[in-house]
C-alpha positions in Angstrom: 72.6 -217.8 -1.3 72.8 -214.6 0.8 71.4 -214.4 4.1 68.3 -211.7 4.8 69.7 -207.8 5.0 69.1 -206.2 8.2 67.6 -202.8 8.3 68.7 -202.0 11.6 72.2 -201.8 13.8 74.3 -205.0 13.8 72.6 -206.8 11.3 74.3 -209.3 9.4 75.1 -210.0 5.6 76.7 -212.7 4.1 77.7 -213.1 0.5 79.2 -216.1 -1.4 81.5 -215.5 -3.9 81.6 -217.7 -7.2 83.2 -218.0 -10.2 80.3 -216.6 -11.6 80.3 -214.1 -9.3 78.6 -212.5 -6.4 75.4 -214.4 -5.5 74.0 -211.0 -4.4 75.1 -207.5 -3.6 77.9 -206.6 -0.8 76.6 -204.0 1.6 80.7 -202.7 3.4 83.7 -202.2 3.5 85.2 -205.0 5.9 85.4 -208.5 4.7 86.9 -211.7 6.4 88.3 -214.0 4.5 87.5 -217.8 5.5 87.7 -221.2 3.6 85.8 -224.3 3.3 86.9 -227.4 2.7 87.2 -229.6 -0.1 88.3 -226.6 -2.8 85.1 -225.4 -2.3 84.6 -221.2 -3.5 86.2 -218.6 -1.0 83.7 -217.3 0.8 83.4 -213.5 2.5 81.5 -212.7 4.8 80.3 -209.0 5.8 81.4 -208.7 9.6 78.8 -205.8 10.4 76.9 -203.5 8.2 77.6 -200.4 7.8 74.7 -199.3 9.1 75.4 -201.1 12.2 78.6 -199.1 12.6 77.1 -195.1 11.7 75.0 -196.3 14.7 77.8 -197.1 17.2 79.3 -193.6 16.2 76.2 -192.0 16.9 75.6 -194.2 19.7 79.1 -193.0 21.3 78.4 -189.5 20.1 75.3 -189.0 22.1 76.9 -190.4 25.3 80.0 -188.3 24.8 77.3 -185.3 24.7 75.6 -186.7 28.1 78.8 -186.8 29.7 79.7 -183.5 28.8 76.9 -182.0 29.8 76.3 -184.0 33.3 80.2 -182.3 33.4 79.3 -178.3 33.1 76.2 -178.8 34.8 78.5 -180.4 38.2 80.9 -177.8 37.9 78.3 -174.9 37.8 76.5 -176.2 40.9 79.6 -176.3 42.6 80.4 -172.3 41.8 77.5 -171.8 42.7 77.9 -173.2 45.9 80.9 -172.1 46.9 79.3 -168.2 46.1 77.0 -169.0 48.9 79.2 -170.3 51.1 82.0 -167.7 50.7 79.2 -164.9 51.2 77.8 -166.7 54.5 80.8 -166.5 56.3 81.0 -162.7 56.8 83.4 -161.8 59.1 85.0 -165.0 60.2 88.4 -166.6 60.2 89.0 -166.5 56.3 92.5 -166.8 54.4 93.3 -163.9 51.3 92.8 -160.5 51.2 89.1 -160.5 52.9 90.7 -161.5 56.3 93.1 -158.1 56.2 89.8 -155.9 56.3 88.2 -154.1 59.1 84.9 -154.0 59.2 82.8 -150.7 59.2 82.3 -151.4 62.8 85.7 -151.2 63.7 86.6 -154.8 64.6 88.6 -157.3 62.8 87.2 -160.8 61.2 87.4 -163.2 63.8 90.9 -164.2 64.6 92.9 -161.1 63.7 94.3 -159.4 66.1 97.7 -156.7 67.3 99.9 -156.0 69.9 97.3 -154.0 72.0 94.9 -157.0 72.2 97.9 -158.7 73.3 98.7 -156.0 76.3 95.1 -156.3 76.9 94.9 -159.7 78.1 98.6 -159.6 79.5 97.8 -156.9 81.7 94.3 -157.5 82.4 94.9 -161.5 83.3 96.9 -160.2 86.6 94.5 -157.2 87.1 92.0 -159.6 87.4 93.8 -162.4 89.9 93.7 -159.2 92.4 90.5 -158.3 92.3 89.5 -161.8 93.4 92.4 -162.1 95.4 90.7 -159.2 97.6 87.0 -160.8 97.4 88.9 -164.0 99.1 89.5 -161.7 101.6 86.1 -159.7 101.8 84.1 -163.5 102.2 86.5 -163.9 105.5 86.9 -160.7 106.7 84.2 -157.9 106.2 81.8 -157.0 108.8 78.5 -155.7 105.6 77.0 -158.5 104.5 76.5 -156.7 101.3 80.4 -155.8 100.6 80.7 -159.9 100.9 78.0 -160.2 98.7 79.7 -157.4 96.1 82.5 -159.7 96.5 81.1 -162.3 96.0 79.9 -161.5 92.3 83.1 -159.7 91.6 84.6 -163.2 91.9 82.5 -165.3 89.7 82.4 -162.7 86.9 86.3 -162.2 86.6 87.2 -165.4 87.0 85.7 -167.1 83.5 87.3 -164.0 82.1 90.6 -165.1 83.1 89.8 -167.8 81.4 88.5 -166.4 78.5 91.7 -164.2 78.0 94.0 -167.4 78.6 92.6 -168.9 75.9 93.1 -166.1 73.5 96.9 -165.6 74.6 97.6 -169.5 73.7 96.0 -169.3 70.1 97.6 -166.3 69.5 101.1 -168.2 70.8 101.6 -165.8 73.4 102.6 -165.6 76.7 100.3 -165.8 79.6 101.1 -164.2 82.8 101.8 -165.9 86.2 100.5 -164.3 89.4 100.4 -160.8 90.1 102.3 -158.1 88.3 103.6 -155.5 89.6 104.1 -154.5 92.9 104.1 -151.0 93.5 100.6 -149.1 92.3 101.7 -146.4 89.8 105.3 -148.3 89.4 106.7 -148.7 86.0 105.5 -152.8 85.5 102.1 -152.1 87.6 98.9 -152.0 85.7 96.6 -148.7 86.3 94.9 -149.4 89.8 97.0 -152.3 91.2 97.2 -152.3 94.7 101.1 -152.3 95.9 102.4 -155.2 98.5 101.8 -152.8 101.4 98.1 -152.1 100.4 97.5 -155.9 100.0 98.9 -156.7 103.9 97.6 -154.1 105.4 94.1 -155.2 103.3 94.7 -158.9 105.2 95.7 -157.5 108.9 92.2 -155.4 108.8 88.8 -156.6 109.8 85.4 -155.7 110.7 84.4 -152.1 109.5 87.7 -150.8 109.1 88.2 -153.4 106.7 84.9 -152.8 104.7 86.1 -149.2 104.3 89.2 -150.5 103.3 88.3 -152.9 100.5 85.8 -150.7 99.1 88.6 -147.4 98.6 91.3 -150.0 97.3 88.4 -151.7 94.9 87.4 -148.3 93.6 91.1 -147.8 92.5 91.3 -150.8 91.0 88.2 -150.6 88.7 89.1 -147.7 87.8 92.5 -148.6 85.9 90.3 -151.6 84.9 88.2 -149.2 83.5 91.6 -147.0 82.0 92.8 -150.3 80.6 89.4 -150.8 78.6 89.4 -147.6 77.0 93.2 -148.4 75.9 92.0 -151.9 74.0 89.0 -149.8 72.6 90.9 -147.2 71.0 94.0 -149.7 69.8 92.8 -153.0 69.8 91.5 -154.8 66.5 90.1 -158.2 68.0 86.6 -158.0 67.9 85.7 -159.9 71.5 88.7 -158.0 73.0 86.8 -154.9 72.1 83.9 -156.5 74.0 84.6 -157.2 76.7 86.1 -154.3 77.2 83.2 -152.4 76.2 81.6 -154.8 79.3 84.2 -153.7 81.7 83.8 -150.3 81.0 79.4 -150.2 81.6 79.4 -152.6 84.4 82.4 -151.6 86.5 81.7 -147.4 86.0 78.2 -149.2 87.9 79.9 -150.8 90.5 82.3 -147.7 91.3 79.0 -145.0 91.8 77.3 -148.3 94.0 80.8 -148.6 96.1 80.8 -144.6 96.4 77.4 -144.7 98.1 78.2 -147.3 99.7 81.2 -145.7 101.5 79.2 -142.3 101.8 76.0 -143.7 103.9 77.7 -146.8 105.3 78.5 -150.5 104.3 75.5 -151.3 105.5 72.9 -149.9 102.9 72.8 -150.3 99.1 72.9 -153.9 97.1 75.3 -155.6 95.2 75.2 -155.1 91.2 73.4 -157.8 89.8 76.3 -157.5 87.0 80.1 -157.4 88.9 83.3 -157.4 86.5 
């Protein structure tokens, strides 16, 4: 007797064979042979219609597709997004040909960088020690309360750019300067507008007025060649905050060198400080 046909995946058939013959029609192609007992007929039974296997293809087909799919559509949000992000960056730090180009303005992507940038720092970091090295001496010494106070600010701005140029020296792997160099103004290892050895003790042996007058001449001279240096790193240099703050040192100290003039022309006493000292 054969069992009710399914119209639908995994139904079941099952026919009995007899010597007679089928009891009813087989519906597949994969039969498993069995016994019973006793001698009785061999019986086969229909593991799964065919039916039920077209729809496990189809079945797998469809979430084959799915897959696929969920696939290209991953891997075109992820172009997508890396566009974006590549275009965001701009000018910084990048790796391939896009970090070897100079930008219209003239400065390098973050992070590039030559041998002038280098002589920049080098010769600026020492520059700088001096110039505060002779505001130490203008808080003790000076008679005009506003050559201290010129001092003063000369002081805090150039010592954070010390540290500023430290810092690009050691991720550059370069090295940074100790003390003062150069001991002779104009000599060979001197940078523009050092003051020599001399200058610098007779600069500590002077107080009062004479001082004042002092400190203000030698200061003059040294913003100037601070001023010489800038234009240098401007003209040579390819790192974009060594281009800067030179551009910085150039506006504010050309500022501070007219305010010194008039300050030794009509006297220590009169005039301010610049609100901006480098």
């Amino acid at each position: 007797m054969a069992a009710p046909s399914g119209e639908g995946c995994g139904a079941l058939r099952s026919e009995r064979y007899t010597p007679q013959g089928y009891s009813g029609r087989v519906a597949g192609p994969r039969l498993r042979r069995g016994s019973r007992g006793g001698g009785s007929p061999v019986a086969y039974r229909l593991e799964r219609c065919s039916v039920s296997r077209r729809c496990r293809i189809v079945s797998r087909s469809s979430l084959s597709r799915r897959v696929a799919s969920a696939i290209v559509i991953t891997l075109t949000l992820s172009l997508v997004a890396a566009c974006a992000g590549g275009g965001g960056k701009g000018g910084g730090a990048s790796s391939g040909a896009a970090t070897a180009t100079v930008s219209a303005s003239g400065s390098a992507p973050s992070g590039q960088h030559n041998q002038a940038d280098v002589r920049f720092a080098q010769e600026m970091i020492p520059h700088r020690r001096q110039a505060i090295d002779m505001a130490d001496l203008a808080a003790r010494q000076a008679a005009s309360d506003d050559v201290k106070a010129l001092a003063e600010k000369i002081k805090k701005a150039q010592g954070p750019e010390i540290e500023t140029m430290t810092a690009w020296l050691k991720s550059w792997g370069k090295p940074v300067p100790q003390g003062e160099a150069g001991t002779q103004r104009g000599g060979p290892t001197a940078q523009p507008g050092m003051a020599g050895g001399q200058e610098m003790a007779n600069l500590r042996n002077a107080s009062g007025a004479g001082f004042d007058k002092m400190f203000l001449a030698m200061m003059i001279a040294h913003h100037q060649g601070a001023v010489a240096m800038a234009n240098s790193e401007k003209k040579d240099g390819l790192y974009g905050p060594a281009k800067q703050l030179a551009d910085s040192i150039i506006s504010s100290q050309n500022a501070e060198i007219a305010q010194m003039r008039g300050m030794l022309g009509g006297g220590t006493g009169t005039g301010s400080p610049s609100a901006t000292a480098h």
